[in-house]
N, CA, C and O of each residue as an XYZ file, in Angstrom:
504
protein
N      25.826     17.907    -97.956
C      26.789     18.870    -97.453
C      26.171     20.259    -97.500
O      25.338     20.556    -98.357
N      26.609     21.137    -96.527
C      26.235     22.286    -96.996
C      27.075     23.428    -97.055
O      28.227     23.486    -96.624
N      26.410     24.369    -97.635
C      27.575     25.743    -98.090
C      28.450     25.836    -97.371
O      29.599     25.605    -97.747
N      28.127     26.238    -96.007
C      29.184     26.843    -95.100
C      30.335     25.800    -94.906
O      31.521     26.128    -94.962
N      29.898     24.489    -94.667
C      30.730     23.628    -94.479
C      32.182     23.379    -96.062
O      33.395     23.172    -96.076
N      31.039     23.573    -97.194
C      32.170     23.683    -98.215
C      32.972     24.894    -97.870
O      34.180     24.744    -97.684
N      32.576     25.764    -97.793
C      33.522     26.994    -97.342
C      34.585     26.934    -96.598
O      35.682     27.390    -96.920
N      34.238     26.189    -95.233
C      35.136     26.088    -94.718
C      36.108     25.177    -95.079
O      37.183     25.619    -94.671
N      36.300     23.824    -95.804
C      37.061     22.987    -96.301
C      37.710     23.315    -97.420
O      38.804     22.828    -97.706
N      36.994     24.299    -98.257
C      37.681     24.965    -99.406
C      39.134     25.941    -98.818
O      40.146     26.279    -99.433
N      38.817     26.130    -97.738
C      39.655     27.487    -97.311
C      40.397     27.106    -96.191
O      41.431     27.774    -96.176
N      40.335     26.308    -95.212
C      41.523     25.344    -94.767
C      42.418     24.156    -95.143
O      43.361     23.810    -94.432
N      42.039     23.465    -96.446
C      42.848     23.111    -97.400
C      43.851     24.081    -98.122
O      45.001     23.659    -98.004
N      43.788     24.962    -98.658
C      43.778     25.916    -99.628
C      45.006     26.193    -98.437
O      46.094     25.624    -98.529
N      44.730     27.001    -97.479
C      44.976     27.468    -96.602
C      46.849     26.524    -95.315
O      47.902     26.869    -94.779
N      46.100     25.472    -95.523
C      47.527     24.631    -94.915
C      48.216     24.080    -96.116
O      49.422     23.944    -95.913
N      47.782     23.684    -97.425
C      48.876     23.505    -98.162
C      49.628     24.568    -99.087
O      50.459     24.184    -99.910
N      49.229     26.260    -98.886
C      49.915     27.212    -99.084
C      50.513     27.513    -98.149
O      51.719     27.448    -98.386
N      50.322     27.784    -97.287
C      50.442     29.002    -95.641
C      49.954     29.979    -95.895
O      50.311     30.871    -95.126
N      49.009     30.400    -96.923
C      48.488     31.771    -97.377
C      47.169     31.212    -96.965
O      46.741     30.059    -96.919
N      46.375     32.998    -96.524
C      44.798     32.842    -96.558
C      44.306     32.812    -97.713
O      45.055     33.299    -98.559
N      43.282     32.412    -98.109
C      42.499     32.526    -99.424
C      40.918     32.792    -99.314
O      40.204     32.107    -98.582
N      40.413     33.892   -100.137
C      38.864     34.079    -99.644
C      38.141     33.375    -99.989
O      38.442     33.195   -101.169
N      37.027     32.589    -99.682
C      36.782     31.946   -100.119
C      34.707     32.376    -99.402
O      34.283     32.375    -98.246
N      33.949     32.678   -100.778
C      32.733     33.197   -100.213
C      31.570     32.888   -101.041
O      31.671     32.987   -102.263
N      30.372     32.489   -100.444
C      29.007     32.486   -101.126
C      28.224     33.182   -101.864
O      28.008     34.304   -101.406
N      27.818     32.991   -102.639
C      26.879     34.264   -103.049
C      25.742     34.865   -102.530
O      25.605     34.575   -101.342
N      24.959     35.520   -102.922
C      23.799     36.240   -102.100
C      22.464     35.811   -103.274
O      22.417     35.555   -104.477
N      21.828     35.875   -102.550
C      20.340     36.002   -103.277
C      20.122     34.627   -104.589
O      19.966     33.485   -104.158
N      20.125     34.737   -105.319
C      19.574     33.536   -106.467
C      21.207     32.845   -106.693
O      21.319     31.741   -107.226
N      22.393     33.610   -106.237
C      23.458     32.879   -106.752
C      23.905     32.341   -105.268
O      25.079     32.025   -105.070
N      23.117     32.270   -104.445
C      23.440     31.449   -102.843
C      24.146     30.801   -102.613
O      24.823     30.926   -101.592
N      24.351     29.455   -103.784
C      24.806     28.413   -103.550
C      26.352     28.822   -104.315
O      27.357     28.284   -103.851
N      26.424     29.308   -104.909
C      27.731     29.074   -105.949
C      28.704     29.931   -104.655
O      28.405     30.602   -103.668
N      29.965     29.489   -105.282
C      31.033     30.001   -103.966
C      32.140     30.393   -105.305
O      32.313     29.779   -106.358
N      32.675     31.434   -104.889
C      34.299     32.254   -105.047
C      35.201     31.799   -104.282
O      34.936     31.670   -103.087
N      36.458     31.454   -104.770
C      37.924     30.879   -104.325
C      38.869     32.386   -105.226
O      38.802     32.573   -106.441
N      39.491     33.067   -104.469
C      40.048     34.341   -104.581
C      41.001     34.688   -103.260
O      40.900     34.301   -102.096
N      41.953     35.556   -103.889
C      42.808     36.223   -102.869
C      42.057     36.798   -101.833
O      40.845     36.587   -101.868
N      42.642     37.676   -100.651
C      41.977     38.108    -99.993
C      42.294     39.313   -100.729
O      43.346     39.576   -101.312
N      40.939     40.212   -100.593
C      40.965     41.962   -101.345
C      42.697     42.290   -100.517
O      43.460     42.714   -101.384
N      43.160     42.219    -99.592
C      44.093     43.426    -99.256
C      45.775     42.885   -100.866
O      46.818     43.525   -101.001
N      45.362     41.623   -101.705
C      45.894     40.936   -102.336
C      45.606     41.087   -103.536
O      46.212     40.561   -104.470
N      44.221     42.152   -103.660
C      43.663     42.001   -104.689
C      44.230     43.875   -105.473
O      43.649     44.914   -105.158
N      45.044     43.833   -106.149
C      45.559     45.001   -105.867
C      46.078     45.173   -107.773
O      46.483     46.275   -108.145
N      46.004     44.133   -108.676
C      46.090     44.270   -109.884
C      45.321     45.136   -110.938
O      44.367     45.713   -110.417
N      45.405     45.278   -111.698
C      44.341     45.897   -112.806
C      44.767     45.979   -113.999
O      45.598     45.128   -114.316
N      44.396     46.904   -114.946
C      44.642     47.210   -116.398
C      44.817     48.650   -116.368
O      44.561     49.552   -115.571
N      45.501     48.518   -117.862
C      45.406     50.390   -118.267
C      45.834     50.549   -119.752
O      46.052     49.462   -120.288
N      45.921     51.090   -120.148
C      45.893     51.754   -121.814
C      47.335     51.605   -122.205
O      48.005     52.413   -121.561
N      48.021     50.923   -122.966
C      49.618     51.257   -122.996
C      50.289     52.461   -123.369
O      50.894     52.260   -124.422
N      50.361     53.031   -123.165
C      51.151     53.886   -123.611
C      51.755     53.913   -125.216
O      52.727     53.383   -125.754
N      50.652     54.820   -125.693
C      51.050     55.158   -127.005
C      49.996     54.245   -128.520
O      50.070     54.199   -129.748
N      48.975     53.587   -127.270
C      47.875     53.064   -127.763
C      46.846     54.131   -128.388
O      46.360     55.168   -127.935
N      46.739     53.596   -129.359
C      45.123     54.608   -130.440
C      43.931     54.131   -129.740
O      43.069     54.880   -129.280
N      43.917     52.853   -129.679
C      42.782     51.788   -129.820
C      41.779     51.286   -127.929
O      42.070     51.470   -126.747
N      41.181     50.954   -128.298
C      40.415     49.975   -127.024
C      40.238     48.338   -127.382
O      39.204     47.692   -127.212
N      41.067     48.008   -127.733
C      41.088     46.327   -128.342
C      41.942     45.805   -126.892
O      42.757     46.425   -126.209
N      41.534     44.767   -126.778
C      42.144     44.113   -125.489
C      43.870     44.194   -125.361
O      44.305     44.695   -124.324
N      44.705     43.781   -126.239
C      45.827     44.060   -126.936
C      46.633     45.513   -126.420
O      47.840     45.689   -126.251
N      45.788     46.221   -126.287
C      46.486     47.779   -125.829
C      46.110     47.818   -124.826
O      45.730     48.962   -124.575
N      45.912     46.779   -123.562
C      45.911     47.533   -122.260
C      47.121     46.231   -122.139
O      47.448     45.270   -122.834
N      47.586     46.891   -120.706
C      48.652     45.860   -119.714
C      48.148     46.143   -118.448
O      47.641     47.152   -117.957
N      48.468     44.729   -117.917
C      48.504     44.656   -116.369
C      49.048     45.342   -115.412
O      50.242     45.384   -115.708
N      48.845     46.050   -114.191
C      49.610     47.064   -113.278
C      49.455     46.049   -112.245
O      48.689     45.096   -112.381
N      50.245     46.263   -111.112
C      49.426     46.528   -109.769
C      49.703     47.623   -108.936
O      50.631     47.991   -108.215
N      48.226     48.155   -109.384
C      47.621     49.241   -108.726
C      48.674     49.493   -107.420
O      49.442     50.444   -107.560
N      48.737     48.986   -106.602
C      48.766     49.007   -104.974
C      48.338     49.126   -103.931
O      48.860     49.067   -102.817
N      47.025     49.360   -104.370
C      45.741     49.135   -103.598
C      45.046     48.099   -103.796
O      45.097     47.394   -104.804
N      44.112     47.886   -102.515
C      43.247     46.977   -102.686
C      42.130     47.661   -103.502
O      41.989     48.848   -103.798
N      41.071     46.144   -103.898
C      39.848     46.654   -105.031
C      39.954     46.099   -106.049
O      38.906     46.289   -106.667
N      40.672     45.459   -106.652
C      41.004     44.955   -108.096
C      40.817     43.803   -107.784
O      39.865     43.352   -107.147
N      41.911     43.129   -108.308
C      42.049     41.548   -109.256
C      43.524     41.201   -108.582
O      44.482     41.906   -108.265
N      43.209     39.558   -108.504
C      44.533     39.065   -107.855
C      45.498     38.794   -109.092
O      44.951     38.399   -110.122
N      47.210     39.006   -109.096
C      48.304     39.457   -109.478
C      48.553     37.724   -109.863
O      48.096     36.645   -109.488
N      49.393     38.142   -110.674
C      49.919     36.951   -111.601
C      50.273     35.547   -110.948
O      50.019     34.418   -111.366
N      51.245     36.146   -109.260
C      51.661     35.170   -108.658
C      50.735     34.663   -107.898
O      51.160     33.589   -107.472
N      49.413     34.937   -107.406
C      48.403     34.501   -107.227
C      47.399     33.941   -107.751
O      46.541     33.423   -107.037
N      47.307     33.939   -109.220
C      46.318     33.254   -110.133
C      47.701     31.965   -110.506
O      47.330     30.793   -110.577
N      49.093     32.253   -110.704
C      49.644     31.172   -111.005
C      48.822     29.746   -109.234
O      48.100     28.751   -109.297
N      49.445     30.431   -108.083
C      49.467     29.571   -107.538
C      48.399     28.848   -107.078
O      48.488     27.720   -106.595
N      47.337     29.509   -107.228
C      45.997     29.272   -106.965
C      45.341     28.600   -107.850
O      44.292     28.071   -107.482
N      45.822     28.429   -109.367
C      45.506     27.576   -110.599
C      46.759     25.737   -110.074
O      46.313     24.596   -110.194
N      47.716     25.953   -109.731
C      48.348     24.789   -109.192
C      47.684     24.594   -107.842
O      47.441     23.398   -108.002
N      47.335     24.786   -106.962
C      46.572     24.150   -105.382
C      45.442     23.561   -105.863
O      45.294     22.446   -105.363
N      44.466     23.905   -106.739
C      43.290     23.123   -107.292
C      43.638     22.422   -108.704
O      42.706     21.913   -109.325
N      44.747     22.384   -109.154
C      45.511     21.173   -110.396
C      44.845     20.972   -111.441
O      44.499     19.895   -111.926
N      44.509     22.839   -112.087
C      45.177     22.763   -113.240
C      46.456     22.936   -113.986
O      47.570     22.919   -113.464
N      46.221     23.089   -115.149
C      46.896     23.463   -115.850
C      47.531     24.549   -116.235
O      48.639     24.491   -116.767
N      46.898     25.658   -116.008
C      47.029     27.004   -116.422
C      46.728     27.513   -114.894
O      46.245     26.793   -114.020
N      47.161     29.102   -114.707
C      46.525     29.591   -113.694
C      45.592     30.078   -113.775
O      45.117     30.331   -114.882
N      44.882     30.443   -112.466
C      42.963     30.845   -112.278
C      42.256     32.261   -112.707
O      42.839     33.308   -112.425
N      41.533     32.276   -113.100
C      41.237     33.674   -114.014
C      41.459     34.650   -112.963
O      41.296     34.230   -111.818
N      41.851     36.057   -113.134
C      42.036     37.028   -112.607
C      41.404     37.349   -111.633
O      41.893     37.802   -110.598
N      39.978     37.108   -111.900
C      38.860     37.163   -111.152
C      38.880     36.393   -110.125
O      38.779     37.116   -109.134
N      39.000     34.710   -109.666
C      39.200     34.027   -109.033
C      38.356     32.731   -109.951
O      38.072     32.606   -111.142
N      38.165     31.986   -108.881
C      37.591     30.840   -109.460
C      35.856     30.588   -108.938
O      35.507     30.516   -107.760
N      35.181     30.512   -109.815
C      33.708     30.181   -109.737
C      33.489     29.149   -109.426
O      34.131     28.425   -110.187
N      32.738     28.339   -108.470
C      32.167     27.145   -108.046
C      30.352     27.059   -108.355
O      29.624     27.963   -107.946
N      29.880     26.035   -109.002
C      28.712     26.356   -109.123
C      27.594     25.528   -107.922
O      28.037     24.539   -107.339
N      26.648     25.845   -107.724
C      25.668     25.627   -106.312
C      25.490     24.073   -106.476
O      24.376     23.552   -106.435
N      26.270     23.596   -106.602
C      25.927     21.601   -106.431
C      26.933     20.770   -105.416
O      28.038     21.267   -105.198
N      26.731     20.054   -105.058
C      27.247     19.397   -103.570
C      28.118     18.478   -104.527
O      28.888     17.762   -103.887
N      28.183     18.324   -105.902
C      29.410     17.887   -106.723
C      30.297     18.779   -106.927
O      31.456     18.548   -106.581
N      29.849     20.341   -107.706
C      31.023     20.858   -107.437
C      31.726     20.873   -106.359
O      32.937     20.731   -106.184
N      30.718     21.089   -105.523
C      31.410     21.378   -103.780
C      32.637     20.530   -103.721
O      33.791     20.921   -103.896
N      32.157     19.075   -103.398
C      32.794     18.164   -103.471
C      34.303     17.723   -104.215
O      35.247     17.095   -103.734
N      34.087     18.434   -105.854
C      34.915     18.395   -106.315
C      36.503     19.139   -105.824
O      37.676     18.783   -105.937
N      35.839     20.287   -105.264
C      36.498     21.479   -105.090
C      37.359     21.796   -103.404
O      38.157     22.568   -102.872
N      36.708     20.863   -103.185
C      36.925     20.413   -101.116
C      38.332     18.917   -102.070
O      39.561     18.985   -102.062
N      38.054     18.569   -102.276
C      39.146     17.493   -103.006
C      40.525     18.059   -103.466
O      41.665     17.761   -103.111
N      40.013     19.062   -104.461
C      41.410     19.627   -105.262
C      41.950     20.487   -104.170
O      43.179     20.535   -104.147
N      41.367     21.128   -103.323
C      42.007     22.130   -102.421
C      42.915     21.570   -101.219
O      43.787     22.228   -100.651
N      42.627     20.485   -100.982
C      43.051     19.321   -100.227
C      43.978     18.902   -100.789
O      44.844     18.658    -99.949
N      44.351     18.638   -101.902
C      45.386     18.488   -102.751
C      45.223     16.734   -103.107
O      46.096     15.871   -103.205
N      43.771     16.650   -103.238
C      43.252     15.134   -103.723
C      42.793     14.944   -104.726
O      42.374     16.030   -105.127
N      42.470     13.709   -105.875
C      42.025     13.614   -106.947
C      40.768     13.627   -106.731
O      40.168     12.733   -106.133
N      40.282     14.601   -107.180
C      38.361     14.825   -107.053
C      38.089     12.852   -107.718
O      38.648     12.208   -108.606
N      36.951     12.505   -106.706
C      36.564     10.710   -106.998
C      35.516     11.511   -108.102
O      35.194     10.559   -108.814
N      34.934     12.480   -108.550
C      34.369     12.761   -109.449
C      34.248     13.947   -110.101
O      34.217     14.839   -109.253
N      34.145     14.489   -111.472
C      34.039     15.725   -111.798
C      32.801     15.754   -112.211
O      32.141     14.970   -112.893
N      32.511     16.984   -111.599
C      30.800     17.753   -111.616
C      30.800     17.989   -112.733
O      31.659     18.674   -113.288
N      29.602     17.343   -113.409
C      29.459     18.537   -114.609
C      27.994     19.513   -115.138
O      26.795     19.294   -114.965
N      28.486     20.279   -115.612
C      27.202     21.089   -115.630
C      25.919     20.981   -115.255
O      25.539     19.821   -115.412
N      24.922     21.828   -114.742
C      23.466     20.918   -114.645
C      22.955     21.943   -115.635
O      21.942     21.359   -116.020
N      22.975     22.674   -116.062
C      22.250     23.861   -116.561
C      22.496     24.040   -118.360
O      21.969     24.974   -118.965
């Protein structure tokens, strides 16, 4: 299989069993192969900030905004739903979801987006 083709199956799965777009993109240079599953940026509009009345920089004293701009991190209701279309458990890190450069992950990940039981889970090569 190749990249583009996972790309595209990652993101018309994704895509008809939400009705939402989802970005879905390759990397560049030594990370080529690995692919991002993420909102689209105009979605990506979350962030952090200091709470109010915080001393400290410990993770604990910031909270979540959304900004209202694009540039950030996709919003709660987007990591929830985007952690259920690929079936986990929890929703997908803020960031989006990492795919790593193997025609198993691929595979795996063209399955769950489809809303199918991956016939195998990739596991690490590295």
């Amino acid at each position: 299989m190749k990249r583009n083709e996972a790309i595209k199956r990652i993101k018309a799965g994704l895509q008809k069993r939400s009705g939402k777009q989802w970005s879905v993109t390759g990397g560049r240079g030594t990370a080529w192969g690995w692919l991002r599953i993420d909102a689209p940026p105009a979605r990506c509009t979350w962030t952090h900030r200091l709470k109010d009345g915080a001393v400290s920089y410990n993770p604990e004293d910031y909270e979540e905004y959304n900004a209202g701009t694009p540039g950030y991190s996709m919003g709660p209701d987007d990591r929830a739903e985007l952690g259920k279309l690929l079936g986990f458990d929890k929703p997908a890190h803020y960031q989006g979801v990492s795919i790593a450069a193997s025609s198993d992950y691929w595979n795996e990940y063209i399955a769950r987006a489809e809303g199918r039981t991956p016939e195998k889970i990739a596991q690490p090569y590295w």
